[in-house]
PDB file of N, CA, C and O in Angstrom:
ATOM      1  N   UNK A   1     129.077 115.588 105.081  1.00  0.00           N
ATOM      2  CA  UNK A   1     127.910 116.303 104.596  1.00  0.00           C
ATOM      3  C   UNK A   1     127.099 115.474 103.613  1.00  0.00           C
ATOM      4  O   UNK A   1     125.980 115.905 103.337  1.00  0.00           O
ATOM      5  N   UNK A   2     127.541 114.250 103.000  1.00  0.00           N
ATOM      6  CA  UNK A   2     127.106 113.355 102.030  1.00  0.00           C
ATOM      7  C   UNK A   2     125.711 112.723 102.421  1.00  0.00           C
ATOM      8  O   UNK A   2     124.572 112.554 101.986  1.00  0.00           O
ATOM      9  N   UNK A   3     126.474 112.492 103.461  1.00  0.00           N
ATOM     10  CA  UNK A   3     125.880 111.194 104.485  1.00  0.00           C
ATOM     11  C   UNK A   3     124.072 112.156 104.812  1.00  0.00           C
ATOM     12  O   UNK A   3     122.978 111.737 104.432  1.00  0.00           O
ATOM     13  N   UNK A   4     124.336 113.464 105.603  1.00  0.00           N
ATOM     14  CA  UNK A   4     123.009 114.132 105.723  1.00  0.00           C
ATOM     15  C   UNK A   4     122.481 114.213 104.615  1.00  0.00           C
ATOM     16  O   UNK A   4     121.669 113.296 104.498  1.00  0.00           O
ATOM     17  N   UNK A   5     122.527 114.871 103.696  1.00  0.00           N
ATOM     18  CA  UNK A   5     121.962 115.592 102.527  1.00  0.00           C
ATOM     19  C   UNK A   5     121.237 113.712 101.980  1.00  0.00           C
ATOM     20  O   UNK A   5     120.124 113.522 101.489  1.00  0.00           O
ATOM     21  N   UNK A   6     121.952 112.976 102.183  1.00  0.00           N
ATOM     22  CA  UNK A   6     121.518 111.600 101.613  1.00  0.00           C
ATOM     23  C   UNK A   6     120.440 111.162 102.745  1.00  0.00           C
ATOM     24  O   UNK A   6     119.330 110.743 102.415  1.00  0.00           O
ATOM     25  N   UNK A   7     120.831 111.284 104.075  1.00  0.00           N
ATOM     26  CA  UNK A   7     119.521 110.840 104.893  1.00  0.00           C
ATOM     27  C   UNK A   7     118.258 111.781 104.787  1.00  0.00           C
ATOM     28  O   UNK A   7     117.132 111.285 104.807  1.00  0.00           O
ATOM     29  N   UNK A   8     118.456 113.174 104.673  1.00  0.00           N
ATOM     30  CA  UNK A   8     117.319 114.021 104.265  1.00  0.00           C
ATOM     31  C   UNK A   8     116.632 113.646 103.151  1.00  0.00           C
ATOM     32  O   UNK A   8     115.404 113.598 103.213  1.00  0.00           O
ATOM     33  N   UNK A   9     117.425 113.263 101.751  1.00  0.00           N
ATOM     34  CA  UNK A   9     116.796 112.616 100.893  1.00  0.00           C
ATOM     35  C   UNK A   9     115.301 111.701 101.209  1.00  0.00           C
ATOM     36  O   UNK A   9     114.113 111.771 100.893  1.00  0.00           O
ATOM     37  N   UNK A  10     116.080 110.940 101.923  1.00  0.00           N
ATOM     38  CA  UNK A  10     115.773 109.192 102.322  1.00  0.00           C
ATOM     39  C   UNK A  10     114.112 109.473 103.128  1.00  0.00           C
ATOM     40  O   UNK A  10     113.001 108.996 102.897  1.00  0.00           O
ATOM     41  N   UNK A  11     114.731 110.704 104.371  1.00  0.00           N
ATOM     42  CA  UNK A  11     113.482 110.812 105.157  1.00  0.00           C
ATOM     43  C   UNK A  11     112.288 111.697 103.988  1.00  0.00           C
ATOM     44  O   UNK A  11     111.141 111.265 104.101  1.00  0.00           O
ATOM     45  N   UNK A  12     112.393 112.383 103.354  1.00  0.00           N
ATOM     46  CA  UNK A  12     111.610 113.006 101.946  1.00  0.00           C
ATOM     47  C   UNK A  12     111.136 111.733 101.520  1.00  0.00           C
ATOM     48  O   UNK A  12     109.977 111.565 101.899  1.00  0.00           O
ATOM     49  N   UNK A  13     111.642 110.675 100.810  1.00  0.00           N
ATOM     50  CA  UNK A  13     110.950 109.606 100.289  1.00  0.00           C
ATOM     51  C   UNK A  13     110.279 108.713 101.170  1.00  0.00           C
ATOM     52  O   UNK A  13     109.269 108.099 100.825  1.00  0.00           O
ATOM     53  N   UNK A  14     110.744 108.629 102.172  1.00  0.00           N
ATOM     54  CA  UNK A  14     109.760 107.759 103.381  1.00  0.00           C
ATOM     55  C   UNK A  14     108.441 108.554 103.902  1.00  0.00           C
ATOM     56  O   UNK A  14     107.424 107.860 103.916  1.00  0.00           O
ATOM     57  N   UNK A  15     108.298 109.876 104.326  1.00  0.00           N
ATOM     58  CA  UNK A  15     107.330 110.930 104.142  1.00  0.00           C
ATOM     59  C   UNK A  15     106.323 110.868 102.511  1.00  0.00           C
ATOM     60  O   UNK A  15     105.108 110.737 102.365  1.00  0.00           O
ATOM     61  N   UNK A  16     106.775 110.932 102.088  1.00  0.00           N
ATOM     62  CA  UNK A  16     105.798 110.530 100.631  1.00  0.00           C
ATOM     63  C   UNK A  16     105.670 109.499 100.734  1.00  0.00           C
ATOM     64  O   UNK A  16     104.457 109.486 100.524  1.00  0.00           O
ATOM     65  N   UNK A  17     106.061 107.902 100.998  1.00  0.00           N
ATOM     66  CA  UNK A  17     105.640 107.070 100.691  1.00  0.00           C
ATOM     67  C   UNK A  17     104.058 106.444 102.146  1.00  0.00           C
ATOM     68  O   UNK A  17     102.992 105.855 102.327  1.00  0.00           O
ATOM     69  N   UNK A  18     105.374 107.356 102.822  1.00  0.00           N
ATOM     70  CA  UNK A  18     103.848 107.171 104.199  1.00  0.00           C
ATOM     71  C   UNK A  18     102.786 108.194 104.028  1.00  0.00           C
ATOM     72  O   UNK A  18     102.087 108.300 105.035  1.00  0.00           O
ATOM     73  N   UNK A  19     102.413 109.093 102.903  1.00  0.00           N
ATOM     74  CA  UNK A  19     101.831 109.526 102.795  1.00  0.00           C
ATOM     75  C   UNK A  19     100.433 109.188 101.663  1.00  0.00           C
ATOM     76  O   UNK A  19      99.239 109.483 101.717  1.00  0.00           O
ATOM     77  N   UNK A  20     101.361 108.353 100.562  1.00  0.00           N
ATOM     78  CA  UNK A  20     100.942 107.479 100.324  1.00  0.00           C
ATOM     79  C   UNK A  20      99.839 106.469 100.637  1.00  0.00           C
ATOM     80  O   UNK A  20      98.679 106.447 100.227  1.00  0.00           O
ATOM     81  N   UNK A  21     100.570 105.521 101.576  1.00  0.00           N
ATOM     82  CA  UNK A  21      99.964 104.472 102.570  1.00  0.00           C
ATOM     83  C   UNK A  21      98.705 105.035 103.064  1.00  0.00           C
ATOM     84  O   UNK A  21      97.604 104.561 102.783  1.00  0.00           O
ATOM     85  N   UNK A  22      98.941 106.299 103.980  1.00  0.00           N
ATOM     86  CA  UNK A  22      97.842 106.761 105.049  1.00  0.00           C
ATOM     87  C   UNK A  22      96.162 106.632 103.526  1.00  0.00           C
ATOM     88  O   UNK A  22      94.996 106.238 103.513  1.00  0.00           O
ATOM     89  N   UNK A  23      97.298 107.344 102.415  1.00  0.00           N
ATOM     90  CA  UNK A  23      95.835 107.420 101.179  1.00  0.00           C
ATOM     91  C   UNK A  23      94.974 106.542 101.126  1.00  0.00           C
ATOM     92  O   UNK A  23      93.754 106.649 101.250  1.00  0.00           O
ATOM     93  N   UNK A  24      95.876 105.260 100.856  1.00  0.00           N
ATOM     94  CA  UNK A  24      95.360 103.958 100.617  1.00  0.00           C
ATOM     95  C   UNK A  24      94.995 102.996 101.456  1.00  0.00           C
ATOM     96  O   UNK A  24      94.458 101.989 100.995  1.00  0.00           O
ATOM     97  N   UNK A  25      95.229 103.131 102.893  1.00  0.00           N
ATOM     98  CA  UNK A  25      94.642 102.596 104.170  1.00  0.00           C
ATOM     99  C   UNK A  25      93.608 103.659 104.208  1.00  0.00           C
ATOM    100  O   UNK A  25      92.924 103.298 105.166  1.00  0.00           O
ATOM    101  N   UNK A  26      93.139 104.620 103.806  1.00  0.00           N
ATOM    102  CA  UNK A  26      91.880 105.289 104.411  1.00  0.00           C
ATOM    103  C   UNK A  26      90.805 104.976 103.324  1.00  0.00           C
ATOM    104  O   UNK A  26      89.622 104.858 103.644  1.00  0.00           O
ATOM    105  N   UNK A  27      91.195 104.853 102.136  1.00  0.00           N
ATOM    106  CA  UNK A  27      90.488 104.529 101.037  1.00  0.00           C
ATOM    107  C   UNK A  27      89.907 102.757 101.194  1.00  0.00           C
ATOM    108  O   UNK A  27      88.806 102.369 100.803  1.00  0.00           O
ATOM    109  N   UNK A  28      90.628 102.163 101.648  1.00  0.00           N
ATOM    110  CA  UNK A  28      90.165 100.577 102.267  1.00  0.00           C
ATOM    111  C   UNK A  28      89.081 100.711 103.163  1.00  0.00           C
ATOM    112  O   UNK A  28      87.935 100.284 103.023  1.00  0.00           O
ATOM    113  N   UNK A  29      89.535 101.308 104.035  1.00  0.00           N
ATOM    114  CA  UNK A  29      88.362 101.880 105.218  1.00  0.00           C
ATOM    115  C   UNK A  29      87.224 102.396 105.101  1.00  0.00           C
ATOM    116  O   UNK A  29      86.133 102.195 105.636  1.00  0.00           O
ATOM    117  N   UNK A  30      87.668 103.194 104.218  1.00  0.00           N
ATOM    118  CA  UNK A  30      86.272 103.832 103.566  1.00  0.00           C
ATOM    119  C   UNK A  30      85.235 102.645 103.196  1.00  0.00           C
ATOM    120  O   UNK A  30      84.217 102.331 103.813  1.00  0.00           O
ATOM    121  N   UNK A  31      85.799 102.043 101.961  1.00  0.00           N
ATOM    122  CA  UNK A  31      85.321 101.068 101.172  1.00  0.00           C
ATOM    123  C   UNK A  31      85.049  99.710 102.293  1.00  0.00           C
ATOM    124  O   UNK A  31      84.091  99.018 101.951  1.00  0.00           O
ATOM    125  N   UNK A  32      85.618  99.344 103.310  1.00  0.00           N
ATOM    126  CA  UNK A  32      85.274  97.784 104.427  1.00  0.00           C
ATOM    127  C   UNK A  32      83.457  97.917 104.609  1.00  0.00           C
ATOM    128  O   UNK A  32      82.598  98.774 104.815  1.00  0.00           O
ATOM    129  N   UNK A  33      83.581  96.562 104.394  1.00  0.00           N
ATOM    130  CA  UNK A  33      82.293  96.259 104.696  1.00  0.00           C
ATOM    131  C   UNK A  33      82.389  95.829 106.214  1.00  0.00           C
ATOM    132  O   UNK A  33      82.423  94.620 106.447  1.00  0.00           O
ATOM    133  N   UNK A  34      82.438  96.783 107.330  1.00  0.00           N
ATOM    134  CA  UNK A  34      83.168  96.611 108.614  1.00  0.00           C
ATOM    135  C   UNK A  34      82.534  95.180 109.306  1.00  0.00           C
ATOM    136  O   UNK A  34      81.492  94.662 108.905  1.00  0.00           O
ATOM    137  N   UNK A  35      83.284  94.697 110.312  1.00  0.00           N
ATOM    138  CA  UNK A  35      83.008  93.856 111.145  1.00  0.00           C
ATOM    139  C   UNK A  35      83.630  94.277 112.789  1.00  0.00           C
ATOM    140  O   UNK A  35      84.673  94.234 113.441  1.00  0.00           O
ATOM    141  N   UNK A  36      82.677  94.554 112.869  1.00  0.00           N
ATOM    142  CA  UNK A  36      83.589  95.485 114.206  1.00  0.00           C
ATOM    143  C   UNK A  36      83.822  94.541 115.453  1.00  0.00           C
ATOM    144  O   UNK A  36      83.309  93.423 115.402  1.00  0.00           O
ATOM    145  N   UNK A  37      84.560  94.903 116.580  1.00  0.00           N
ATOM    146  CA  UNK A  37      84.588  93.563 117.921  1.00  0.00           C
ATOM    147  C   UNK A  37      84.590  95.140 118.744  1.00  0.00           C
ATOM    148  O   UNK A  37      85.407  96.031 118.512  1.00  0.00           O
ATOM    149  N   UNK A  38      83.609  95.204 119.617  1.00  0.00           N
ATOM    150  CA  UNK A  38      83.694  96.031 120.591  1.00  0.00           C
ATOM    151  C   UNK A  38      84.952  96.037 121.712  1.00  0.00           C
ATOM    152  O   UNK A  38      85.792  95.138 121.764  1.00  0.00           O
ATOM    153  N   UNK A  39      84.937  96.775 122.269  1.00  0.00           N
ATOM    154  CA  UNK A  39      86.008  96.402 123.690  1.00  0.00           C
ATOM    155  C   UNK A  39      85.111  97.434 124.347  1.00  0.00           C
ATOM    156  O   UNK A  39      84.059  97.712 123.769  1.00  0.00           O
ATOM    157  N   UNK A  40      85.401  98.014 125.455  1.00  0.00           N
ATOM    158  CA  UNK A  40      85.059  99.391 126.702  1.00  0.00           C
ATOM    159  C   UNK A  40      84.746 100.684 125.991  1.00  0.00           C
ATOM    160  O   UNK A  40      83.637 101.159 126.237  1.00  0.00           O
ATOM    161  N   UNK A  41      85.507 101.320 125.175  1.00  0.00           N
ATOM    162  CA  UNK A  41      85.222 102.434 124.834  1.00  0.00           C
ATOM    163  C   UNK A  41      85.648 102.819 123.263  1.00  0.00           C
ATOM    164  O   UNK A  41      85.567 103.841 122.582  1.00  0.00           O
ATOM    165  N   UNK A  42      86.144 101.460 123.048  1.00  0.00           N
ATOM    166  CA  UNK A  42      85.962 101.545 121.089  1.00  0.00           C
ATOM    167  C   UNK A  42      85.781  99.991 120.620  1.00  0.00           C
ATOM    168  O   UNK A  42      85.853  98.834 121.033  1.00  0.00           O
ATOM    169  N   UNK A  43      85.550 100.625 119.693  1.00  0.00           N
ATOM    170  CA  UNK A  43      85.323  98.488 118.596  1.00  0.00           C
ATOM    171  C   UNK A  43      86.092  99.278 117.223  1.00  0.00           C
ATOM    172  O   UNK A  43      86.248 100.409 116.764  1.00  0.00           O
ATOM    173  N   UNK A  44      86.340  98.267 117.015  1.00  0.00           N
ATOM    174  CA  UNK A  44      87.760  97.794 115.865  1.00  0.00           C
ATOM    175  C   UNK A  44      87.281  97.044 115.100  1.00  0.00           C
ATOM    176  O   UNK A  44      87.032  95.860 115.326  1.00  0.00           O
ATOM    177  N   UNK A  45      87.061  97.724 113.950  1.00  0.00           N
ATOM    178  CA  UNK A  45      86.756  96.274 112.474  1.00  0.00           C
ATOM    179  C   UNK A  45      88.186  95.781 112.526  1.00  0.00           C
ATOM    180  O   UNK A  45      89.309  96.263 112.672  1.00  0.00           O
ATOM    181  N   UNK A  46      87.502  94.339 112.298  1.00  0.00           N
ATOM    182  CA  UNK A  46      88.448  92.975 112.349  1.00  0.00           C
ATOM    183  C   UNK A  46      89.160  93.116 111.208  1.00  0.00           C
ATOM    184  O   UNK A  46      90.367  92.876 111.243  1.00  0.00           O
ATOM    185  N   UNK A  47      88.432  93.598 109.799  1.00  0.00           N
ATOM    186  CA  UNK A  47      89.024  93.564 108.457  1.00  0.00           C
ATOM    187  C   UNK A  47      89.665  94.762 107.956  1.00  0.00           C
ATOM    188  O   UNK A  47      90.321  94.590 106.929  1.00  0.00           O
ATOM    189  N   UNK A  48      89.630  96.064 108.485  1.00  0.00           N
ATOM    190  CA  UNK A  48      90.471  97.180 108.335  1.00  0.00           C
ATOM    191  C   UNK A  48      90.902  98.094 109.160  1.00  0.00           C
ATOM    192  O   UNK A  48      91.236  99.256 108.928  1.00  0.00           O
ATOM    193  N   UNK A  49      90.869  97.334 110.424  1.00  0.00           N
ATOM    194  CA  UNK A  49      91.295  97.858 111.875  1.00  0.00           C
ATOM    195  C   UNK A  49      90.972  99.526 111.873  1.00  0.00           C
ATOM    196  O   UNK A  49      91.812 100.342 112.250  1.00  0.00           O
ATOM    197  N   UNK A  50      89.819  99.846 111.459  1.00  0.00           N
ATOM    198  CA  UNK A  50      89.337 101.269 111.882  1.00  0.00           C
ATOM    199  C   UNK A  50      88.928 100.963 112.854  1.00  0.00           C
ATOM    200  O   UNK A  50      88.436  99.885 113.189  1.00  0.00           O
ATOM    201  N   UNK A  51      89.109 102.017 113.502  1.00  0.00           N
ATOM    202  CA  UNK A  51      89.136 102.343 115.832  1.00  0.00           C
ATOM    203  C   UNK A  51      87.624 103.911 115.563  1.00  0.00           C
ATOM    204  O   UNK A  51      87.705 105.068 115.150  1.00  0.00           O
ATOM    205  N   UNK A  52      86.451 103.046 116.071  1.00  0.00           N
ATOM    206  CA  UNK A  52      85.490 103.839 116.620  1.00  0.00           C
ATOM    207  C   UNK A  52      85.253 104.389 118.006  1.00  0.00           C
ATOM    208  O   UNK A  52      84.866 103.566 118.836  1.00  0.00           O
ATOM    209  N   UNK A  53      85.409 105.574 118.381  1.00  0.00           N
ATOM    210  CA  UNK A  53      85.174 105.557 119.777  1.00  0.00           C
ATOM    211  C   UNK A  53      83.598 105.407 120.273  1.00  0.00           C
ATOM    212  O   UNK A  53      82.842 106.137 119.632  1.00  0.00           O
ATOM    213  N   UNK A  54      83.118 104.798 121.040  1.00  0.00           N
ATOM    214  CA  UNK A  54      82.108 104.688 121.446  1.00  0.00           C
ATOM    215  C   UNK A  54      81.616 105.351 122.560  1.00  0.00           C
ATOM    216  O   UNK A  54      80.475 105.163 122.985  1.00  0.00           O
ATOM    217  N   UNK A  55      82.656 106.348 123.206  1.00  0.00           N
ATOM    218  CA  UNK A  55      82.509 107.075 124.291  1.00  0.00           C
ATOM    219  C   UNK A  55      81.425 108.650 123.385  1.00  0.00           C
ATOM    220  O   UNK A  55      81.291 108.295 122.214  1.00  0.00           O
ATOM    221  N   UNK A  56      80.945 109.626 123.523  1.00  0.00           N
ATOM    222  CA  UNK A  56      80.550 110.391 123.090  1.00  0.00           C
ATOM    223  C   UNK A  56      80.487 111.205 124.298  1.00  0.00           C
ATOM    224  O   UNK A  56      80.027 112.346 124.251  1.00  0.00           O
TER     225      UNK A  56
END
């Protein structure tokens, strides 16, 4: 029972810390002065890999 109660822990702190991340990768994004590379139906800034769809 150690062992769960300790991996539940573990997955709780990995959930906050990726919650974290998502903050601070969207806050970059926000802030990129984008450089985008098209492809077919999205372009991708080179410098903060935000994915535009270009389909509408």
């Amino acid at each position: 029972m150690n062992r769960v109660e300790g991996i539940k822990k573990e997955i709780k702190q990995l959930e906050e810390n990726m919650n974290q991340l998502k903050i601070e990768l969207k806050t970059i994004q926000t802030n990129c002065e984008h450089e985008f590379q098209k492809k077919d139906t999205i372009q991708e800034c080179l410098k903060c890999s935000l994915i535009e769809s270009l389909c509408w």
